[in-house]
C-alpha positions, -999 to +999 in steps of 0.1 A: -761-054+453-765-087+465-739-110+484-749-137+453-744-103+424-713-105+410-696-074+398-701-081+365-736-092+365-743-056+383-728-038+354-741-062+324-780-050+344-768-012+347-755-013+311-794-032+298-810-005+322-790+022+306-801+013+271-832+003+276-839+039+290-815+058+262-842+038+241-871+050+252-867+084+260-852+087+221-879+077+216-905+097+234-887+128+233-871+130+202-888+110+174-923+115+184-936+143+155-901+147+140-907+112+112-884+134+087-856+142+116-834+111+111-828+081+086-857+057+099-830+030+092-806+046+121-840+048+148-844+014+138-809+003+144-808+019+175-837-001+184-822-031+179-784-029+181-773-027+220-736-023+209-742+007+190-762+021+218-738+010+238-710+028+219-731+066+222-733+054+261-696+050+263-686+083+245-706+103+270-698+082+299-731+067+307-747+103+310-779+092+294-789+129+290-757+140+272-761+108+252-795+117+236-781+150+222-753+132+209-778+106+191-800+134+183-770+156+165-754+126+149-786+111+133-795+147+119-755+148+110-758+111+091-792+117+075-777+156+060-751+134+046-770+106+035-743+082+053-764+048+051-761+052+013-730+060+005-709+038-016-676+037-036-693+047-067-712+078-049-675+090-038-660+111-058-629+095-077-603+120-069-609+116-028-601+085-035-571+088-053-554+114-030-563+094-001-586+115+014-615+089+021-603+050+017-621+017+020-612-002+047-633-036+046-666-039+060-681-043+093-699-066+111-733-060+093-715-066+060-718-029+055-682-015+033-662+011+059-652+041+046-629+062+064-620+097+064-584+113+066-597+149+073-581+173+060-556+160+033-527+185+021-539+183-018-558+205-039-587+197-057-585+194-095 
């Protein structure tokens, strides 16, 4: 690090270097062959969202390694559950009503949030 390198330009550079390579090594080793693996709208988002990659990064502190196989099991884990297209009208009503899974506004894309309570001490009717 240079004398003219402040701190914080060092580790806004690390943090481009580190996505840049989470990037394309998703890339190379995971999507290449495997088209039907993951929602193409989450390998495009991670293309072009540095936050979100950013996020993965953060939850497996800036171990790129351990950070692929988290991208790798949550994008399998969100296409299996068809996350980008869920909506209120694809939930069913009774969640809803016990609380289970509420709407909580939307995000920064515009896209509604939906949250989860886990396990919620109800039967199902």
């Amino acid at each position: 690090m240079s004398t003219t390198t402040t701190i914080a330009e060092y580790q806004a550079q690390n943090k481009a270097k580190l996505i840049s390579e989470v990037r394309r090594r998703f890339e190379a080793e995971y999507v290449t062959d495997k088209s039907d693996k993951y929602d193409s709208r989450d390998v495009e988002r991670l293309q072009q969202d540095d936050n979100w990659v950013e996020s993965y990064l953060a939850w497996r502190h800036n171990v790129v390694d351990e950070t692929l196989k988290m991208l790798d099991e949550s994008f399998q884990w969100r296409k299996e559950m068809a996350v980008n297209d869920l909506t209120e009208v694809s939930i069913p009503r009774w969640l809803l009503e016990i609380g289970g899974i509420y709407l909580h506004g939307y995000d920064k894309r515009r896209q509604q949030v939906i949250l989860d309570q886990g396990e919620v001490p109800y039967k199902r009717p």
